[in-house]
N, C-alpha and C positions, 0 to 999 in steps of 0.2 A: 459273842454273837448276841442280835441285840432280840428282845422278849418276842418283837411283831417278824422274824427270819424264822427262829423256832420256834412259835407257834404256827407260821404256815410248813415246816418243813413236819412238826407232829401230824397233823390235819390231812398233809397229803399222804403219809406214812398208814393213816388211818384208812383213808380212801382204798388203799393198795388190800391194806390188810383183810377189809373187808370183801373189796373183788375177788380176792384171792380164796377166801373161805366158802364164797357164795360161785366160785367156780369150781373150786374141789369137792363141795358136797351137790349128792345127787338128789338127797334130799333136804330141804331146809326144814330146821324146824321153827312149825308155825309162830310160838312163840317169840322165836327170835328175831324173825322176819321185822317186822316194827321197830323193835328199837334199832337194829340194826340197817334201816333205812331213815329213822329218823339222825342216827349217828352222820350215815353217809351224805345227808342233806346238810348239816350243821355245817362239815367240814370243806364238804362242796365249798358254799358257800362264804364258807371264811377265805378259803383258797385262791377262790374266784374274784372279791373282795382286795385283796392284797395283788393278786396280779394285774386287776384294775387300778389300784393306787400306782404301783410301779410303771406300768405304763404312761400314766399321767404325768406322773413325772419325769420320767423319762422323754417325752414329749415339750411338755414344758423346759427344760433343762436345753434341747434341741433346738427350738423355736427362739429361746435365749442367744445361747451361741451365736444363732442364725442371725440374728439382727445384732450381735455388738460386731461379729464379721460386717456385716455392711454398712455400720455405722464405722467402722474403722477404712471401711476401703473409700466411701464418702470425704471422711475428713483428710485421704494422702490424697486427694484426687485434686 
């Protein structure tokens, strides 16, 4: 698996971990609050980051297709 799959799949793992913490405690504590939102923004965003690349390419890759298909039905035409 290649370094930019697992590091989005740690990042979202992280996202969970911390939902998860900050849903089971009734109280947070104050302390922890901070970094454990600055954590959750980091990974946000790297997340966010990679699912935007994948999209683009995926898009691109699509729009490729798209046009060598009609550049092929063009030239049997």
């Amino acid at each position: 698996m290649t370094q930019t799959a697992e590091s989005f799949k740690e990042n979202y793992q992280k996202l969970q971990e911390i939902a998860q913490k900050l849903s089971d405690t009734s109280e947070v504590d104050i302390d922890e609050l901070v970094p454990m939102v600055d954590d959750a923004t980091r990974a946000y965003q790297l997340c966010k980051s990679r699912i935007e690349a994948v999209e683009s390419a995926l898009s691109n890759r699509l729009e490729n297709d798209s046009k060598n298909d009609s550049m092929e039905h063009e030239q049997h035409d």
